[in-house]
N, C-alpha and C positions, 0 to 999 in steps of 0.2 A: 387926050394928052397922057395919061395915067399908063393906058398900054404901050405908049412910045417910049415913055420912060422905064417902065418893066423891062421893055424889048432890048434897048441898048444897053440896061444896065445888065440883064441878065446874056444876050449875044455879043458884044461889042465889049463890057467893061472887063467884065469877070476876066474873058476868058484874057486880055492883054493883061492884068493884075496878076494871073494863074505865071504868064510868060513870063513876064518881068522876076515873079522868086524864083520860079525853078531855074532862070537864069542867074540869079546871085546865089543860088547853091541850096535853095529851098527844096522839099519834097512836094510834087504834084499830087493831088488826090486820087482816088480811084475812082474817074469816070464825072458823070454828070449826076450828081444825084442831090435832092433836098436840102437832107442834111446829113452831117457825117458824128460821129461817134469815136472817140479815143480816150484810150488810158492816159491819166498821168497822176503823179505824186506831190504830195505836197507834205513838207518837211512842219512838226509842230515842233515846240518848242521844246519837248522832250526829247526830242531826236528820232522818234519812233514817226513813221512814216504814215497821213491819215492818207486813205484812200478815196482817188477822185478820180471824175468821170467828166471828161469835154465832150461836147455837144457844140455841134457848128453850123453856122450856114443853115440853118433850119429857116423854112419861105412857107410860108402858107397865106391863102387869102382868105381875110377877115371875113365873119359874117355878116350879110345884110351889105354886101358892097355890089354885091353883083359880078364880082370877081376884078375890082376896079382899085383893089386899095389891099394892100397888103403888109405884110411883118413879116422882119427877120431881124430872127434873135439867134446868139450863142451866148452859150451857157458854160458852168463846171460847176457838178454836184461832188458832193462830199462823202463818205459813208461814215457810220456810227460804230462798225467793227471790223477796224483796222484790218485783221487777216480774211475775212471772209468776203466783204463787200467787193475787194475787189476781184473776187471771182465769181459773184452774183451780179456785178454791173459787168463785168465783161461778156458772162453767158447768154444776159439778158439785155444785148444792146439795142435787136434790132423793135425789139418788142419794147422798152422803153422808146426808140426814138417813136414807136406809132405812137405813145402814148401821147410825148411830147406834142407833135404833130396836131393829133385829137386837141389836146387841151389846148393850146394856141390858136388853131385854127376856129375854137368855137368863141372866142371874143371876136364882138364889134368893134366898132371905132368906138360909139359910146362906152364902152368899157374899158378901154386904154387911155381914154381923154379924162377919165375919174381922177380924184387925187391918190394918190400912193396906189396906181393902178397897178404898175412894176411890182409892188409888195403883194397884190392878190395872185397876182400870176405868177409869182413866187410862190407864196402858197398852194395854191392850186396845183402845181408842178413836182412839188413833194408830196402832196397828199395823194396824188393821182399812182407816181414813181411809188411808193410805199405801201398802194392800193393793189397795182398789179404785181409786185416783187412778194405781196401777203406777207410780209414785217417790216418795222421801220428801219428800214436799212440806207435811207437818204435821210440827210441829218440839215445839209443846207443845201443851198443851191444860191450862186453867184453869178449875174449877166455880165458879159464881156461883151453884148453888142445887142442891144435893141432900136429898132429902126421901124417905124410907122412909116409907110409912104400911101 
């Protein structure tokens, strides 16, 4: 049941969700892929603009599932130096999203069923982005969509 469920959601739902915006005047993505990657800004209270990075649609299948159970999460990270970050999260998107990828794909189920699971893999996600970027250049990181199925 698990793969029938992947199967429709992934052939059958997406791609009529995909029709339905680009027909109310949404932008279609490029192609079929994982996950996707985009700039955006986010206004603080100073008025000086901090620099963020979306993360979308990212599907990996959990370890230990046998490939039967998976997650998909989207994200937007932050940066810690407003002018810089965001031309180090831009140059380095496709190599963050492996990261991302990596670190999500290596929890179980038992690992998300934990309490404040979201919060480790939170962590994990910046420590990993700040690992390979080699300085702290991801400051937070906020889900916009996590889904265990």
């Amino acid at each position: 049941m698990p793969a029938i469920s992947f199967a429709v959601t992934q052939f059958v739902l997406i791609p009529r969700i995909t029709a339905a915006v680009v027909q109310q005047g949404g932008k279609k993505g490029r192609g079929r892929h994982v996950g996707t990657a985009r700039e955006t800004s986010r206004q603080k209270s100073e008025g000086k603009a901090a620099p963020s990075y979306e993360f979308s649609n990212i599907v990996v299948n959990l370890t230990g599932s046998g490939g039967t159970r998976y997650l998909k999460a989207s994200f937007t990270v932050t940066g810690s130096k407003p002018r810089s970050s965001t031309g180090i999260l831009n140059e380095n998107k496709n190599q963050l999203l492996d990261v991302a990828i990596n670190v999500l794909g290596s929890k179980s189920m038992a690992d998300l069923e934990a309490p404040a699971s979201k919060n480790m893999v939170r962590n994990d996600l910046v420590e990993s982005f700040n690992q390979a970027l080699k300085d702290s250049v991801v400051e937070q990181l906020f889900f916009t969509e996590f889904v265990v199925q």
